[in-house]
N, CA, C and O atoms as CSV, one atom per row, in Angstrom:
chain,resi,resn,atom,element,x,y,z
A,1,UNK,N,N,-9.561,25.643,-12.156
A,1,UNK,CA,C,-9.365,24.341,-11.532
A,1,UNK,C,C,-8.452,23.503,-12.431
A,1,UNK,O,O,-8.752,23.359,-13.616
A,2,UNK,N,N,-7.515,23.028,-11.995
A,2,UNK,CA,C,-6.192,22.437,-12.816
A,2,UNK,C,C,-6.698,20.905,-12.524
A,2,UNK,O,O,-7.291,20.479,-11.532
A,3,UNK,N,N,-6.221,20.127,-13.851
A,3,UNK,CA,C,-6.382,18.374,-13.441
A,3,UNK,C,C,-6.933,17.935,-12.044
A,3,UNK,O,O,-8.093,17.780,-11.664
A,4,UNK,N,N,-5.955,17.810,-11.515
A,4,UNK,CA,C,-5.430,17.179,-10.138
A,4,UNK,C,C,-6.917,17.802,-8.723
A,4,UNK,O,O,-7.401,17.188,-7.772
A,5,UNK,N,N,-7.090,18.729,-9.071
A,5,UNK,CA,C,-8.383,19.191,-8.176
A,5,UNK,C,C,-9.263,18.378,-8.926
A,5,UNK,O,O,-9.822,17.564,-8.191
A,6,UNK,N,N,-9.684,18.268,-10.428
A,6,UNK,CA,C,-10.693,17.951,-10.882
A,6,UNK,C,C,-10.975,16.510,-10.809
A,6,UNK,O,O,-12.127,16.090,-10.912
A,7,UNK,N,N,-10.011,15.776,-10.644
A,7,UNK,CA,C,-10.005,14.222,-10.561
A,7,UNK,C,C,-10.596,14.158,-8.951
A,7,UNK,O,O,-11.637,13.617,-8.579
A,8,UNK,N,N,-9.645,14.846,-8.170
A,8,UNK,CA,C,-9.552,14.758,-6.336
A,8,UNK,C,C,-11.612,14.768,-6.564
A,8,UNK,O,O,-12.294,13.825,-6.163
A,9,UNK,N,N,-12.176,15.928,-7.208
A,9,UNK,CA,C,-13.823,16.182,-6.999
A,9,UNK,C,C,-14.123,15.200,-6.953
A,9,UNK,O,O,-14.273,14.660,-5.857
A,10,UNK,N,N,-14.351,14.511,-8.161
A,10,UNK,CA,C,-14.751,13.508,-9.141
A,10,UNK,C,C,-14.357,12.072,-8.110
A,10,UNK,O,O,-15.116,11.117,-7.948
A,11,UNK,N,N,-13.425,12.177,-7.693
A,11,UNK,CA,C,-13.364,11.023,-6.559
A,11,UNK,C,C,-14.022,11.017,-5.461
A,11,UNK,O,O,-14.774,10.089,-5.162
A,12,UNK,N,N,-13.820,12.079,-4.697
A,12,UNK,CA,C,-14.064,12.194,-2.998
A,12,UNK,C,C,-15.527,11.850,-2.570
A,12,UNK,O,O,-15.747,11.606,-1.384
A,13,UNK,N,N,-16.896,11.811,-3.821
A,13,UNK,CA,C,-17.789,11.305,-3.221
A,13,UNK,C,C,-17.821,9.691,-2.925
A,13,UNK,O,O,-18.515,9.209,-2.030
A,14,UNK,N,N,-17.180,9.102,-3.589
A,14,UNK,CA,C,-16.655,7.636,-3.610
A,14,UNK,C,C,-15.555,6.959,-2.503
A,14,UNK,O,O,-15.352,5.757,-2.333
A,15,UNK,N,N,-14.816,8.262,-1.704
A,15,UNK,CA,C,-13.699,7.708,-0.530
A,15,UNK,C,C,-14.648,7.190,0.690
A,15,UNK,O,O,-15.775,7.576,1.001
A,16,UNK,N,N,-14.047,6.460,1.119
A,16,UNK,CA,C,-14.953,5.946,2.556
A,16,UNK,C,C,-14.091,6.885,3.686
A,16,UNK,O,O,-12.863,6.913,3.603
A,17,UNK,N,N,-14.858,7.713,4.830
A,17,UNK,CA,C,-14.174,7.903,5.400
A,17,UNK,C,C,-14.285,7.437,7.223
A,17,UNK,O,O,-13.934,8.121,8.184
A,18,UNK,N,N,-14.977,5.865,7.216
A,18,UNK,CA,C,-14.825,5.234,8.443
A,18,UNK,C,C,-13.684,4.390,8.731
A,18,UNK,O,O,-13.514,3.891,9.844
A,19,UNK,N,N,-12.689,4.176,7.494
A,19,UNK,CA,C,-11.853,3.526,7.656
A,19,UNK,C,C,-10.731,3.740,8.985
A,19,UNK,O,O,-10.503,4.827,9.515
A,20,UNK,N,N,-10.159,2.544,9.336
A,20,UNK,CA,C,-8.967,2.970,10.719
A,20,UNK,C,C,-7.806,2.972,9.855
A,20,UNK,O,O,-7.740,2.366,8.786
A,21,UNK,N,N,-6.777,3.772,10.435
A,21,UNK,CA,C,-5.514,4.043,10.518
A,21,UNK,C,C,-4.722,2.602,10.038
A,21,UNK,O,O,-3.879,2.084,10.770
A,22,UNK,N,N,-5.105,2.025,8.716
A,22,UNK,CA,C,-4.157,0.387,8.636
A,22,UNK,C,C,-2.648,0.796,8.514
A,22,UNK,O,O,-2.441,1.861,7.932
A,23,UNK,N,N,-1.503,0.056,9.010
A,23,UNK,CA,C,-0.213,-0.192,8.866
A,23,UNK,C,C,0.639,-1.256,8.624
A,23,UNK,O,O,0.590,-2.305,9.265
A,24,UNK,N,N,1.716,-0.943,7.384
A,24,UNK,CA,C,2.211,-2.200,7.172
A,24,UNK,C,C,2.460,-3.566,8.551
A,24,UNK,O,O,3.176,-3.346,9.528
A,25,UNK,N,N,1.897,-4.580,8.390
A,25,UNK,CA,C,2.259,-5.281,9.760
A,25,UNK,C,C,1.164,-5.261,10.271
A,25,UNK,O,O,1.187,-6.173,11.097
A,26,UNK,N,N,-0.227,-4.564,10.307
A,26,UNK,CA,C,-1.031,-4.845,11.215
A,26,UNK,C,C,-1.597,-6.679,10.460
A,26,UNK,O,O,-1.258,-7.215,9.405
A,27,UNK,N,N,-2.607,-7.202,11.644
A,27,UNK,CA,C,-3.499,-8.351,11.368
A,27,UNK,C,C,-4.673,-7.474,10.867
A,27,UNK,O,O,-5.060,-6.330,11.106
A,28,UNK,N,N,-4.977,-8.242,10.266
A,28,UNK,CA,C,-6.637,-6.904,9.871
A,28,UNK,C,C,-7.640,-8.174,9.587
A,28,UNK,O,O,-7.367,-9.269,9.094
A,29,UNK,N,N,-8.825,-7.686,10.038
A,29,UNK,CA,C,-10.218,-8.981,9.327
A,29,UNK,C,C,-10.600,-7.701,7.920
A,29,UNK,O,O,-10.495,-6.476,7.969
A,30,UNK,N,N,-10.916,-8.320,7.117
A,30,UNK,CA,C,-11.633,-7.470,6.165
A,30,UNK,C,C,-12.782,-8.461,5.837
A,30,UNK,O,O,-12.730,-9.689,5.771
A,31,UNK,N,N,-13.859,-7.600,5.645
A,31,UNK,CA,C,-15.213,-7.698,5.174
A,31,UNK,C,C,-15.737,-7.865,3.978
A,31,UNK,O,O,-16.209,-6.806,3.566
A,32,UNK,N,N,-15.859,-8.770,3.225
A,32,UNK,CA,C,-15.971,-8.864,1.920
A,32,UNK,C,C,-16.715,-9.482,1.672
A,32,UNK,O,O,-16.890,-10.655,2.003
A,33,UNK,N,N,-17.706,-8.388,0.616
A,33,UNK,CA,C,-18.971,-8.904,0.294
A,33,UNK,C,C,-18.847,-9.970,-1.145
A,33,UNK,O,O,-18.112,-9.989,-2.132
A,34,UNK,N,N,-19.902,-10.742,-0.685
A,34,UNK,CA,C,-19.783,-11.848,-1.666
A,34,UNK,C,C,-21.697,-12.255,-2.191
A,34,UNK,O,O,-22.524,-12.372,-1.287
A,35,UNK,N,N,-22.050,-12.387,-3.399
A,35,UNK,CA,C,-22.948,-12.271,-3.982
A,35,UNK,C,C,-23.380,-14.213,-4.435
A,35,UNK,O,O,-23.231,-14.637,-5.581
A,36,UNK,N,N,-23.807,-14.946,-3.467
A,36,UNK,CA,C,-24.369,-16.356,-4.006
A,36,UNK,C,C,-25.674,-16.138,-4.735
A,36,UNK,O,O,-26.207,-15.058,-4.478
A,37,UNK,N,N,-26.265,-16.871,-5.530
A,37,UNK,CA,C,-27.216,-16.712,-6.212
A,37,UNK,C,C,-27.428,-15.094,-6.114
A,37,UNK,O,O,-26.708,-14.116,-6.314
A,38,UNK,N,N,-28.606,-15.279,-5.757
A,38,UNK,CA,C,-29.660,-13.959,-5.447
A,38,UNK,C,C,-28.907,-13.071,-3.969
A,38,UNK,O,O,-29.015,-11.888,-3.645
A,39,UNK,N,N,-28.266,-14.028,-3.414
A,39,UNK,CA,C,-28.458,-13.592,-1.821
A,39,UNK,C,C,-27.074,-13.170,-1.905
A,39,UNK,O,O,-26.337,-13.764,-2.692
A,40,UNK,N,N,-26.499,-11.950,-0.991
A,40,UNK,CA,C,-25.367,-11.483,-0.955
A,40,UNK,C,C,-24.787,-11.363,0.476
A,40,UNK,O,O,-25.691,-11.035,1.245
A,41,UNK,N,N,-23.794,-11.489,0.999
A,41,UNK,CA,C,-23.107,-11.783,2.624
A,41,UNK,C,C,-21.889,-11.483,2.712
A,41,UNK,O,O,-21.294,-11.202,1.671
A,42,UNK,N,N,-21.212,-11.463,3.940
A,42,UNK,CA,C,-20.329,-11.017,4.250
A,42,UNK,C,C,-19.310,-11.598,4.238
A,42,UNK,O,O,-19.405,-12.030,5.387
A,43,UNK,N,N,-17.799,-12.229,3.677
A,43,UNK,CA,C,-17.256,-13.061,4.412
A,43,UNK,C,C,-16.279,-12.675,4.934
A,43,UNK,O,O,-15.787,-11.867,4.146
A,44,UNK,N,N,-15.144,-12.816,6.549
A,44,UNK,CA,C,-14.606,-11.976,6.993
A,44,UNK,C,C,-12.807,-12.871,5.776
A,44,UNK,O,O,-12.597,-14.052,5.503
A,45,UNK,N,N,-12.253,-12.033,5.538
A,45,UNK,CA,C,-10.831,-12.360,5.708
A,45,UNK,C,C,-10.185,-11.941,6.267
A,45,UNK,O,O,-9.997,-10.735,6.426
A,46,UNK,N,N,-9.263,-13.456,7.071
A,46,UNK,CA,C,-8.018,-12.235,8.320
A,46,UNK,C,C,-6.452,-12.540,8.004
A,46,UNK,O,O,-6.011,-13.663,7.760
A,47,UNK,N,N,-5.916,-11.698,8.037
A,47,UNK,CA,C,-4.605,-12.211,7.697
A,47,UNK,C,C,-3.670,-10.487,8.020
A,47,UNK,O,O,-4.159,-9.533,8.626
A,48,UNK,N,N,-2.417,-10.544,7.463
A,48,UNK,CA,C,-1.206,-9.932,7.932
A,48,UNK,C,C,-1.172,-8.784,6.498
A,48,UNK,O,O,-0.889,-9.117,5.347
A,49,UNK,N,N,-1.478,-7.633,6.888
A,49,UNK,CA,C,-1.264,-6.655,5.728
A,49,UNK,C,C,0.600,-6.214,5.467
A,49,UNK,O,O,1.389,-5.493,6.078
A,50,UNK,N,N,0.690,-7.058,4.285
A,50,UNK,CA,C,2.631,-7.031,3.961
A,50,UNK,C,C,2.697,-5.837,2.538
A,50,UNK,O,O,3.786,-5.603,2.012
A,51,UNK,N,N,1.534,-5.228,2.086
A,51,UNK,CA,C,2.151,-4.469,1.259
A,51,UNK,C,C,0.995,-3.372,1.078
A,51,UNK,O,O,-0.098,-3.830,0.745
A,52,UNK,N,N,1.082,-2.100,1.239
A,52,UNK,CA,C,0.327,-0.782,0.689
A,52,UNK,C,C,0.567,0.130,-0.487
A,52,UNK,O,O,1.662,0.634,-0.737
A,53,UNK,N,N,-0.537,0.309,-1.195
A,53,UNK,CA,C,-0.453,1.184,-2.517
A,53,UNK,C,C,-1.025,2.248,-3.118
A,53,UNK,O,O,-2.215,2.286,-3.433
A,54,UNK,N,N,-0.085,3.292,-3.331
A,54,UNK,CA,C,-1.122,4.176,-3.718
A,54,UNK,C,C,-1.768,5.307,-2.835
A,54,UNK,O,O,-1.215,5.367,-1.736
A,55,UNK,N,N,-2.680,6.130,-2.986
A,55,UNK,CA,C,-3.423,6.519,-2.326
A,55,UNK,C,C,-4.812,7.167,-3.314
A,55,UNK,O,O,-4.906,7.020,-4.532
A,56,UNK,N,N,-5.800,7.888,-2.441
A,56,UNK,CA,C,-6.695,8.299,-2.703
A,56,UNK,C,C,-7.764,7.111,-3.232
A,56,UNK,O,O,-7.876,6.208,-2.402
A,57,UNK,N,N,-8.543,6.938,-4.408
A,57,UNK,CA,C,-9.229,5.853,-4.481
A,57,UNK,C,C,-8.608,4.834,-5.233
A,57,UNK,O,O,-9.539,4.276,-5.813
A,58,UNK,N,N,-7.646,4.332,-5.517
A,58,UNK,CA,C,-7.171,3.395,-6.192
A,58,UNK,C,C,-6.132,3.359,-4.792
A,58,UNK,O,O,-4.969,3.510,-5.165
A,59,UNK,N,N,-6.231,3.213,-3.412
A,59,UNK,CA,C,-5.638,2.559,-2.423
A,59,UNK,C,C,-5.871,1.120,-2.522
A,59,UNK,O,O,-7.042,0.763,-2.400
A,60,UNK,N,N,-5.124,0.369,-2.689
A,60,UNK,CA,C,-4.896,-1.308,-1.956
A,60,UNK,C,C,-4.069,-1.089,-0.592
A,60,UNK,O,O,-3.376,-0.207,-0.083
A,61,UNK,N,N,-4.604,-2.598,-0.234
A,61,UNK,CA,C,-3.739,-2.945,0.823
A,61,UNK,C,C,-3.628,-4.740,0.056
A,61,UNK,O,O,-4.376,-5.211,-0.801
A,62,UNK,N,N,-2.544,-5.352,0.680
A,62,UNK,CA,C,-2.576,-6.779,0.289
A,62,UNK,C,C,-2.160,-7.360,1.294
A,62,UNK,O,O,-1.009,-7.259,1.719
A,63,UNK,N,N,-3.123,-8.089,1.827
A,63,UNK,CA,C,-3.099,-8.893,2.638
A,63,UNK,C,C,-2.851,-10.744,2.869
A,63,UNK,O,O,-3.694,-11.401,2.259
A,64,UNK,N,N,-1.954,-11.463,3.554
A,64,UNK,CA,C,-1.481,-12.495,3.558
A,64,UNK,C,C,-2.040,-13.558,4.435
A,64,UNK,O,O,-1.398,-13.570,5.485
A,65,UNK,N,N,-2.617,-14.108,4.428
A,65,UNK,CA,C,-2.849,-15.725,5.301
A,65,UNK,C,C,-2.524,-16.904,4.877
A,65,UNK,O,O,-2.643,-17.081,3.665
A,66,UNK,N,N,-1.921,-18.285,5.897
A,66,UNK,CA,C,-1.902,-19.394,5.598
A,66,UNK,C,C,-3.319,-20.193,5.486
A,66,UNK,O,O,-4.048,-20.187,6.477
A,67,UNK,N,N,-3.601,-20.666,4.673
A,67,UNK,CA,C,-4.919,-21.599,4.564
A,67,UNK,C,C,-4.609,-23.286,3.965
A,67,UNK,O,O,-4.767,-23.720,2.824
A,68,UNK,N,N,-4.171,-23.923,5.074
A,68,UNK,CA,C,-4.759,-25.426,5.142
A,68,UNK,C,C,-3.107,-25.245,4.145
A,68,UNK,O,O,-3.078,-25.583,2.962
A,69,UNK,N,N,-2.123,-24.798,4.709
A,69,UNK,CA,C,-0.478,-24.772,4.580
A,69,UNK,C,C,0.200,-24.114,3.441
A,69,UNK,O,O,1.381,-24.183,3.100
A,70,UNK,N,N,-1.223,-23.176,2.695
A,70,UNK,CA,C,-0.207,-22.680,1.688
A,70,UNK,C,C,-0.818,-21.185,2.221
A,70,UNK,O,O,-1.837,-20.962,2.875
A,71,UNK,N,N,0.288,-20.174,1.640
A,71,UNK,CA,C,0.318,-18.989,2.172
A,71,UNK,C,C,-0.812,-18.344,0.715
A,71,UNK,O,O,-0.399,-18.674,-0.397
A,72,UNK,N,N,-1.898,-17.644,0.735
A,72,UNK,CA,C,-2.578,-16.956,0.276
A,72,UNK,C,C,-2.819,-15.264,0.169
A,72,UNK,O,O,-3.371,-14.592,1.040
A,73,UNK,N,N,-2.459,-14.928,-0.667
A,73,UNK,CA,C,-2.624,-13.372,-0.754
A,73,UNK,C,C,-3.531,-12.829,-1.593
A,73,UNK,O,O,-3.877,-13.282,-2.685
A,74,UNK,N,N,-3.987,-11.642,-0.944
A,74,UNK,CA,C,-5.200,-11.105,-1.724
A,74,UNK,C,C,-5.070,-9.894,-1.473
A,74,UNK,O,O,-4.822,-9.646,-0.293
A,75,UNK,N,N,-5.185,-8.646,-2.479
A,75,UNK,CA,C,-5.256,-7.358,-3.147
A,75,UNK,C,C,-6.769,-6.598,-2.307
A,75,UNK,O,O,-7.774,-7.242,-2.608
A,76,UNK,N,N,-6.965,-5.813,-1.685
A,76,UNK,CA,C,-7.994,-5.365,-1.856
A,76,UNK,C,C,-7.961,-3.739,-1.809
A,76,UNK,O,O,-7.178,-3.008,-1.204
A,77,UNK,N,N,-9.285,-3.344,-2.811
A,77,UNK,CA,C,-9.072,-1.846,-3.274
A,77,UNK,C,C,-10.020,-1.430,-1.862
A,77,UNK,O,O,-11.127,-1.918,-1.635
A,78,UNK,N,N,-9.423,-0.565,-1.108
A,78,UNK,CA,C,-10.154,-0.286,0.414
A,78,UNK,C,C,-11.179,0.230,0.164
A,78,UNK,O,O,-12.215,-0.106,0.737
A,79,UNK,N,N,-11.133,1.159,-0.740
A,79,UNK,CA,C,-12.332,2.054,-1.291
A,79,UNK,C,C,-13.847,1.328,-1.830
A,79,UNK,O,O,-14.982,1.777,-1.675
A,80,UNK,N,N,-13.525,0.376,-2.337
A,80,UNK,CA,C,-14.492,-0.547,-3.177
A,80,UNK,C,C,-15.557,-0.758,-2.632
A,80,UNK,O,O,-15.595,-0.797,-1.402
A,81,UNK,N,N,-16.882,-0.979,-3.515
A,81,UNK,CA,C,-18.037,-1.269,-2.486
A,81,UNK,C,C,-17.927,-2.551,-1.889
A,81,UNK,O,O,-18.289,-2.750,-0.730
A,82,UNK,N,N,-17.333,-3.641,-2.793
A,82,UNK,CA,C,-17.128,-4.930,-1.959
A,82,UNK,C,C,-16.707,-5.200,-0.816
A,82,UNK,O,O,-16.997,-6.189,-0.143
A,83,UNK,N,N,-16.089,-4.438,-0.578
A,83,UNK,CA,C,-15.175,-4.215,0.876
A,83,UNK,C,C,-16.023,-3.600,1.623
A,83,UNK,O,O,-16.280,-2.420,1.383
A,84,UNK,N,N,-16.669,-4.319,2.750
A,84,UNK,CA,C,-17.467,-3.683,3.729
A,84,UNK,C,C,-17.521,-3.781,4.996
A,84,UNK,O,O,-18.379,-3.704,5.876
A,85,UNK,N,N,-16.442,-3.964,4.908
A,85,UNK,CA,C,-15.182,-3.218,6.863
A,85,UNK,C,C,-13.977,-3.775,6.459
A,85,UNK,O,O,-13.682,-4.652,5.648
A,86,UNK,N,N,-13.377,-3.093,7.180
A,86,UNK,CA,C,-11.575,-3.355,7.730
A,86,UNK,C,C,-11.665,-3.222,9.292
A,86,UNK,O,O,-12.127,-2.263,9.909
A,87,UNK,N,N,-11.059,-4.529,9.876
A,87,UNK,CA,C,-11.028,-4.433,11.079
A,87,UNK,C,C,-9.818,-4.519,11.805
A,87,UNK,O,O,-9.408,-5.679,11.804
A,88,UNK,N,N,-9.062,-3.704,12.448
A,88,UNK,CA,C,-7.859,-4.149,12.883
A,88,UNK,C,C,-7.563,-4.753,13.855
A,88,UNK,O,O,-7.576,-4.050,14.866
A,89,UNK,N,N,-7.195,-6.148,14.062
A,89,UNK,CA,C,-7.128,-7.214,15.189
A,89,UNK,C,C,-6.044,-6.977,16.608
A,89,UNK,O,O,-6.174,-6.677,17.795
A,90,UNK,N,N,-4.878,-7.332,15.610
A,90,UNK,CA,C,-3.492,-6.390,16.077
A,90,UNK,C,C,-2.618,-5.884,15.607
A,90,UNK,O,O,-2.737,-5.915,14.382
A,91,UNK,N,N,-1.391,-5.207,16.050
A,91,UNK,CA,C,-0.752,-4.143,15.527
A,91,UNK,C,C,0.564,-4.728,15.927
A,91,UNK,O,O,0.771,-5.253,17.021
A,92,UNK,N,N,1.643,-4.571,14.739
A,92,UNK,CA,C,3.091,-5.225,14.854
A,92,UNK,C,C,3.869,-4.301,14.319
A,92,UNK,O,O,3.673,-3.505,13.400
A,93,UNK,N,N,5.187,-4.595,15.317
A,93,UNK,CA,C,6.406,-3.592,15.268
A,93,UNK,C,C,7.039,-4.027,13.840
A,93,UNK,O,O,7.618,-5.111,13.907
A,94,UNK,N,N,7.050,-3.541,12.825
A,94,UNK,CA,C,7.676,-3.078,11.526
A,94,UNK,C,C,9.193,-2.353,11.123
A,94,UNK,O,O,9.365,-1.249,11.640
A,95,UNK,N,N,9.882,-2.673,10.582
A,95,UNK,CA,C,11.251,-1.255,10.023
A,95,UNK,C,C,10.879,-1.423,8.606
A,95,UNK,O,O,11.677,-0.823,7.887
A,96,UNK,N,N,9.997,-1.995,7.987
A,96,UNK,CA,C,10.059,-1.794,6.376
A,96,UNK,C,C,8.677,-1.497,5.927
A,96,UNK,O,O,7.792,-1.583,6.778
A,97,UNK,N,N,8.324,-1.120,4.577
A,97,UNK,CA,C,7.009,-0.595,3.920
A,97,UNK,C,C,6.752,-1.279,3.510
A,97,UNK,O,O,5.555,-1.152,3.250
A,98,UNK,N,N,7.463,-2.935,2.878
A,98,UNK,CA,C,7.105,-4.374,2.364
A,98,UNK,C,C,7.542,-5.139,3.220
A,98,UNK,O,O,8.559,-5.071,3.911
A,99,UNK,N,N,6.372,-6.222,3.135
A,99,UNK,CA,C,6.650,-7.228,4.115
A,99,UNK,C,C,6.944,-8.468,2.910
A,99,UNK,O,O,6.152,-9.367,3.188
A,100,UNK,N,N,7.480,-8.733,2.111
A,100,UNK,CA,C,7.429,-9.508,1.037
A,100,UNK,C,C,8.532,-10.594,1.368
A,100,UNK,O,O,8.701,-11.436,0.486
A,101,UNK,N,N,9.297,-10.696,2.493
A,101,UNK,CA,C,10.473,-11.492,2.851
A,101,UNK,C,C,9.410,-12.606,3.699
A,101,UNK,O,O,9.746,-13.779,3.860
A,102,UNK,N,N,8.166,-12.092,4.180
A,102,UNK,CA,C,7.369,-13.187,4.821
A,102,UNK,C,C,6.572,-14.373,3.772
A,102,UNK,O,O,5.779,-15.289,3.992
A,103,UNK,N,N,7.036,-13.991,2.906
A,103,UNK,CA,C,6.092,-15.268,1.461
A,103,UNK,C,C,7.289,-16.618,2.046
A,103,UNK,O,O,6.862,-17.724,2.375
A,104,UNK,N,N,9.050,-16.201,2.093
A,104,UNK,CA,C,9.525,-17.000,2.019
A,104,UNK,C,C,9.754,-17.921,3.277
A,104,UNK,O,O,10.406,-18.964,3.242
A,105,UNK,N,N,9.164,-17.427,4.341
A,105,UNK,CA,C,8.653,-17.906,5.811
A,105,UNK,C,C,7.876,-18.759,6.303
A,105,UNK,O,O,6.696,-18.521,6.045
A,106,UNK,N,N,8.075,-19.734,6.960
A,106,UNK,CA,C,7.146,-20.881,7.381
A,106,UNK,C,C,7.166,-21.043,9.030
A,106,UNK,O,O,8.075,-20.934,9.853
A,107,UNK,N,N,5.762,-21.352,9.141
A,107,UNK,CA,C,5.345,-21.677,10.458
A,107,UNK,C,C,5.109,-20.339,11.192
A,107,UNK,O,O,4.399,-19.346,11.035
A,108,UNK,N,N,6.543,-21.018,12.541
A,108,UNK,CA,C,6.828,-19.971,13.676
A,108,UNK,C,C,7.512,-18.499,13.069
A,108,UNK,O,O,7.377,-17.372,13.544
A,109,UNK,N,N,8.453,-19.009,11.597
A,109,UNK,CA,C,9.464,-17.897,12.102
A,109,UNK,C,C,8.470,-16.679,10.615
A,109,UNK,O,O,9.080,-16.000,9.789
A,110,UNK,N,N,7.302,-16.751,10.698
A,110,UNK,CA,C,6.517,-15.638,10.604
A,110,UNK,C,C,5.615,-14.458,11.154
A,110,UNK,O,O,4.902,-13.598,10.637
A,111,UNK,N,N,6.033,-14.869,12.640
A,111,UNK,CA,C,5.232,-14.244,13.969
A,111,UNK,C,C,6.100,-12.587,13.070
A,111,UNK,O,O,6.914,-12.384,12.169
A,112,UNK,N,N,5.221,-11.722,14.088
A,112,UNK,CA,C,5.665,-10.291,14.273
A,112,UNK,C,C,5.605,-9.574,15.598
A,112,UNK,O,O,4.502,-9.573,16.143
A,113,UNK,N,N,6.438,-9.064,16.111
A,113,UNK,CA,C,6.483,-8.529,17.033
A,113,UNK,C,C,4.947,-7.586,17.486
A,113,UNK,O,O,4.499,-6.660,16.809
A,114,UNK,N,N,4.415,-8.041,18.612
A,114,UNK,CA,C,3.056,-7.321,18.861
A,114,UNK,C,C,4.092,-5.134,19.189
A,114,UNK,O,O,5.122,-4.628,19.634
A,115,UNK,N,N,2.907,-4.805,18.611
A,115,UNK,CA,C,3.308,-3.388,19.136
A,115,UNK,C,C,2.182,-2.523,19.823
A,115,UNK,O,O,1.232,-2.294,19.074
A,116,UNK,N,N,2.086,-1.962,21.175
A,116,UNK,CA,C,1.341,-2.017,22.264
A,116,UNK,C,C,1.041,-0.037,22.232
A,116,UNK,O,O,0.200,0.621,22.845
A,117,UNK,N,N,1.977,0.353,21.391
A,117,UNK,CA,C,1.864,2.290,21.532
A,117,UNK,C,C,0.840,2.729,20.509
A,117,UNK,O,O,0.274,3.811,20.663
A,118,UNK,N,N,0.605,2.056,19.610
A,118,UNK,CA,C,-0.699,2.265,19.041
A,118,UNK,C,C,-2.349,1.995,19.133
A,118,UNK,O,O,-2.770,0.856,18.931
A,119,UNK,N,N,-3.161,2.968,19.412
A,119,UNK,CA,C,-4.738,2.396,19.379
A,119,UNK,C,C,-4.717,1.352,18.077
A,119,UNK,O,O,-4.093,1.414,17.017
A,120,UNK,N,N,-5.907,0.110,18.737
A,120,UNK,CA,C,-6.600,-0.419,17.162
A,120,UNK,C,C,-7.412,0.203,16.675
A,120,UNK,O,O,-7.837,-0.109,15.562
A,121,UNK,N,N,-7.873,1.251,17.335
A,121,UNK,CA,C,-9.375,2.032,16.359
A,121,UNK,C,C,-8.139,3.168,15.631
A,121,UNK,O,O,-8.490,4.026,14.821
C-alpha cells in the first residue's frame, strides 16, 4: 500500500457521502452548527458558492452573501462535523471555476443567470 491509498483509508471513514452535486454558481443554504452555552443548533447560511477547493476531505466551498449592504464570505470545510447540510436552492449558468469578479459587484448587476438542465438534488 503506497502513501496515497494510506491517507485515502485513513480519510474515507470521515467523508460524508449525502452530500448533492454543489457547482460553482449554485445558491446553496448550508447548515451550520453552532454551540450557545450548553445548547447547540442549527443556523442556516444562504448565499452564492463563487469559489471550490480541493478535494477529498480538506474540500471547501466559499460561499458569498450581502448582509445589511456589505458582501460577506465564508469558507466552509464540507466534510466537517459543523456543517450539517448543504442545501441547494438554485442553480446558475457559469463559464468560469471563480466567481471572484462578483466581490466587485453591487446590487442588480450580481444576479446569475438561473440554469434549468440541472436537478437540485
Amino acid at each position: 500500500m503506497n502513501a496515497v491509498e494510506a491517507i485515502q483509508s485513513l480519510e474515507a471513514p470521515h467523508l460524508k457521502t449525502d452530500l448533492p452535486t454543489i457547482n460553482v454558481g449554485d445558491t446553496v443554504r448550508v447548515g451550520v452548527r453552532i454551540s450557545e452555552g450548553g445548547k447547540e443548533r442549527v443556523q442556516p447560511y444562504e448565499g452564492t458558492v463563487i469559489a471550490m477547493r480541493n478535494g477529498g476531505i480538506g474540500e471547501t466551498i466559499t460561499v458569498r452573501r450581502i448582509f445589511q449592504g456589505v458582501g460577506v464570505e465564508r469558507v466552509f470545510l464540507i466534510h466537517s462535523p459543523r456543517v450539517a447540510s448543504i442545501q441547494i436552492v438554485r442553480r446558475a449558468k457559469v463559464r468560469r471555476a471563480k466567481l471572484y469578479y462578483l466581490r466587485d459587484r453591487v446590487g442588480k448587476a450580481t444576479r446569475l443567470k438561473q440554469r434549468f438542465d440541472r436537478p437540485l438534488k
